[in-house]
N, C-alpha and C positions, 0 to 999 in steps of 0.2 A: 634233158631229163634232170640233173642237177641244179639248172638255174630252176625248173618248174617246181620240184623238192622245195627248196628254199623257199621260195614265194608261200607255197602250202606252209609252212612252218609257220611262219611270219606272221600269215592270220591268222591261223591256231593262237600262237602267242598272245596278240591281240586281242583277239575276242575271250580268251580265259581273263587277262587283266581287267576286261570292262564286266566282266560275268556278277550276279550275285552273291558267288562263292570266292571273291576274291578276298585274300587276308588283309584284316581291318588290323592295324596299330592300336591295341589296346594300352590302359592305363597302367606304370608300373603300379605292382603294390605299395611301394615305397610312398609313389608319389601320391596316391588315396588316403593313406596314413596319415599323410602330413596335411592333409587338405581337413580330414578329420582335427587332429592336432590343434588345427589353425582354429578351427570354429567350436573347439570346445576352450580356447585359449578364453575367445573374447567372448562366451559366455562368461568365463568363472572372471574375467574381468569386470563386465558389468554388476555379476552378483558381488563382487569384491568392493566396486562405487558405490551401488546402493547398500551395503551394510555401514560402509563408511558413513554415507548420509545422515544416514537413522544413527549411529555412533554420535555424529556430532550433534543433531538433533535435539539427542536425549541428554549431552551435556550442556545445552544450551540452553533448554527445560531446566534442568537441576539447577543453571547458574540463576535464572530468573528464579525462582522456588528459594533459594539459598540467599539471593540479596534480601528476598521480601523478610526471612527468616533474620537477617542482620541487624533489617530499619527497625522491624519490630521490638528488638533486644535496646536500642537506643533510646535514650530518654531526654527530652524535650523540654521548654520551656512553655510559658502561657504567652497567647497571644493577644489583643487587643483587638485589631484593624479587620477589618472583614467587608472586602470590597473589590472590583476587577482587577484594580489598577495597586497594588500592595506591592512590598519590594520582594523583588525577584520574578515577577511575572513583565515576560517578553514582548511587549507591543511594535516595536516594527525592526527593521534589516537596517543593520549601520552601513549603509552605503549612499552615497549622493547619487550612484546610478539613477537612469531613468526605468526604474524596476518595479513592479508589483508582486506582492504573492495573494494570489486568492484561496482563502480557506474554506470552505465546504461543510458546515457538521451535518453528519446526521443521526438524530437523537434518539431515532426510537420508541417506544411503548403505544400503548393506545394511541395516541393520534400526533406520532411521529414518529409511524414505520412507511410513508411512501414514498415513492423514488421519483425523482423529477427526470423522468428521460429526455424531455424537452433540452432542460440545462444542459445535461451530461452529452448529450449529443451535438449539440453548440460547439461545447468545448474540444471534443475530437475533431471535429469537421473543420474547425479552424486552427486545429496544431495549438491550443489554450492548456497550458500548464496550470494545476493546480495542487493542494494539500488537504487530502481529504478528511476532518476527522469523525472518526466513527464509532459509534457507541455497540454494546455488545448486543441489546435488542435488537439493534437495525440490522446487524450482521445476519441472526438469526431471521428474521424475519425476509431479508433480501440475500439471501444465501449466495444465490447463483448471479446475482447481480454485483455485490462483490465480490465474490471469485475474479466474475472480467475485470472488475475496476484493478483489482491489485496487480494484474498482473499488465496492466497499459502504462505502458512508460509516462507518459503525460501526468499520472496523480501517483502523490507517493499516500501511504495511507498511514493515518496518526491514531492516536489514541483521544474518543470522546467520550471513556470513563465507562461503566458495568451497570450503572442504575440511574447513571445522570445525575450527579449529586452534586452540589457545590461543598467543594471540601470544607471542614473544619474540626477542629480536635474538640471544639464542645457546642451543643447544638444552638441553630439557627435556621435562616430559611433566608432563601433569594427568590422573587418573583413565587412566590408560593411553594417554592420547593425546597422540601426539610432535607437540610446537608447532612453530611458524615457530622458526628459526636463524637468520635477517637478515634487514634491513632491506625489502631486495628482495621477500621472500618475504611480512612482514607488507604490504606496500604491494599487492602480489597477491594476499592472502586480504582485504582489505578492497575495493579499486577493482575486481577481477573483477567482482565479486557488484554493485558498486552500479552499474558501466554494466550488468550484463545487466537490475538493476532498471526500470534508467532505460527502456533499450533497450524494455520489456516495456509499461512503465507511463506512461511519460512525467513520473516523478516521480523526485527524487533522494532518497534516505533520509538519515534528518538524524541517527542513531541505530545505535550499532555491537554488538553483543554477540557475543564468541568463541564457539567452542567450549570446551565447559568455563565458561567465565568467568572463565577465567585471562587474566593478565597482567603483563609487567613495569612498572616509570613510563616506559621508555623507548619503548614500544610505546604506550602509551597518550598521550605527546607526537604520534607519530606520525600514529597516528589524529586527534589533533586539527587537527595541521596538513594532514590529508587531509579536513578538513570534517564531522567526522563526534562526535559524543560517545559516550564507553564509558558503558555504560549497562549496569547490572547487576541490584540487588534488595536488598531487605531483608526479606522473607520469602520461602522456599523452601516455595512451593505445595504441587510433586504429586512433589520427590526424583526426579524424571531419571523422571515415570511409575512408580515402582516404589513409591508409598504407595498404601494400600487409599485407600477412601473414606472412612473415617472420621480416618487421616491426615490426609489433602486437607484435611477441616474442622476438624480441631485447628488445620492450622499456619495456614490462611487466616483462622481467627476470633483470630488474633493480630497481623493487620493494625492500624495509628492511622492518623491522618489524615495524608495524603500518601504513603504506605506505596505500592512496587512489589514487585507478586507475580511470581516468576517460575513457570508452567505449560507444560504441553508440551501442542502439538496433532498429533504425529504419531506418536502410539500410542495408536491406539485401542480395541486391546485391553487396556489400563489401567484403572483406575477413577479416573482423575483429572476425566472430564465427571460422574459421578454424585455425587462433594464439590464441584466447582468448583456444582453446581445446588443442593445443600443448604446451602453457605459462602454463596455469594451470597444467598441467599435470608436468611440470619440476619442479613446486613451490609446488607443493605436495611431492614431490621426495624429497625436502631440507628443509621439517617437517614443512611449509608451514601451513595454517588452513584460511578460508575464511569467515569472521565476518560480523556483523550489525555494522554501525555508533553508531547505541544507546546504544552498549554495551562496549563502551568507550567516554571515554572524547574526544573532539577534543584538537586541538592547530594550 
């Protein structure tokens, strides 16, 4: 009778611990609290980074807004010379590497707001570093086209000026296009373009090229003390877009080491992506390697 007791107990016990009314181990308060705690920590952390952000942001804005305000206060002398090639503008990388930089403009307005996808996709598909520079029309006009570009490690993005102008502090013209006339006017076609850079990218551009690629020494002071270096070329790639293909690979296989190419990405109905694919391909072949500006010195 005792041993049969027991055994009844036993499943009773049993079958209560497997039952649906068995007591569930709930969460202390304590420990809820803290869980809570935790996830409103790294909210107000996050809100914390991005106020930070926009903080530096906005001093970063003020500091470009404030130098423009500085060069403008500066006074100048007259210039003479008005041409690509003037002292102080950068034509190629002081290195005997076997290195190229390719530079990219795109210019923008009427009939140099199209995007050469051709080109641009060359260039990723085969790991091709470039420097792209870009004018403020083209930006607008190809919005969401550079968005992607700035943010692909392969192109860093420079500045190709607010109206395309070829600087100068009193007027003139290059290939039919009438330049800045003062001071004011160069200080607006360079800092326009690099706060809408910034504004865009969260990057300042360290690198200026006109329209045309004209300028005076005066203008090219200018720029420098607006943070920026003139930065030109020593080979003439694709001629304003307007060489066939086999142009494009004449003049780009007369690249040396440290040599900057200047090419156009915004005529795509060009033949400049179809030499820029057979040039590279032959400068690759002769141990060739395609760099950043920034990771050399100019001259």
């Amino acid at each position: 009778m005792g041993k049969t007791l027991g055994v009844l107990l036993f499943i009773l016990l049993i079958t209560f611990g497997c039952s649906s009314n068995s007591p569930v181990i709930q969460e202390k308060p304590e420990d809820s609290n803290m869980k809570n705690h935790s996830v409103g920590n790294t909210s107000e952390v996050d809100e914390a980074e991005e106020k930070a952000e926009e903080v530096k942001k906005d001093e970063q804005r003020q500091g470009i807004n404030e130098l423009a305000l500085e060069v403008s206060g500066k006074v100048y002398g007259d210039s003479s010379q008005f041409s690509e090639y003037v002292s102080g503008v950068k034509t190629r990388m002081d290195t005997k590497e076997k290195v190229i930089s390719l530079t990219l403009d795109a210019c923008g307005g009427e009939f140099g707001s199209g995007y050469d996808e051709k080109l641009i996709s060359f260039l990723i598909e085969n790991n091709i570093k470039a420097d792209l520079f870009v004018n403020a029309r083209w930006i607008d006009a190809q919005y969401e086209a550079f968005l992607e570009l700035s943010q692909n490690p392969l192109f860093t993005i420079q500045n190709h000026g607010t109206k395309h102008k070829p600087l100068s502090t009193s007027p003139r013209s290059a290939w039919g296009i009438a330049s800045t006339s003062t001071k004011e006017e160069i200080i607006g076609e360079i800092m326009d373009n690099q706060l809408k850079i910034y504004d865009i990218t969260g990057t300042i551009p360290k690198y200026f090229r006109s329209g045309t690629a004209f300028y005076d020494e005066i203008s090219v002071q200018i720029a420098e003390d607006l943070g920026v270096q003139i930065v030109n070329f020593d080979v003439i790639g694709d001629g304003g877009a307007t060489f066939t293909k086999q142009e494009v690979v004449q003049e780009m296989l007369k690249a040396q080491p440290g040599s900057i190419i200047i090419l156009h990405m915004n005529q795509p109905e060009s033949e400049t992506a179809e030499g820029v694919k057979e040039a590279v391909a032959s400068l690759i072949e002769q141990g060739f390697s395609f760099v950043h500006l920034q990771d050399y010195e100019l001259e």
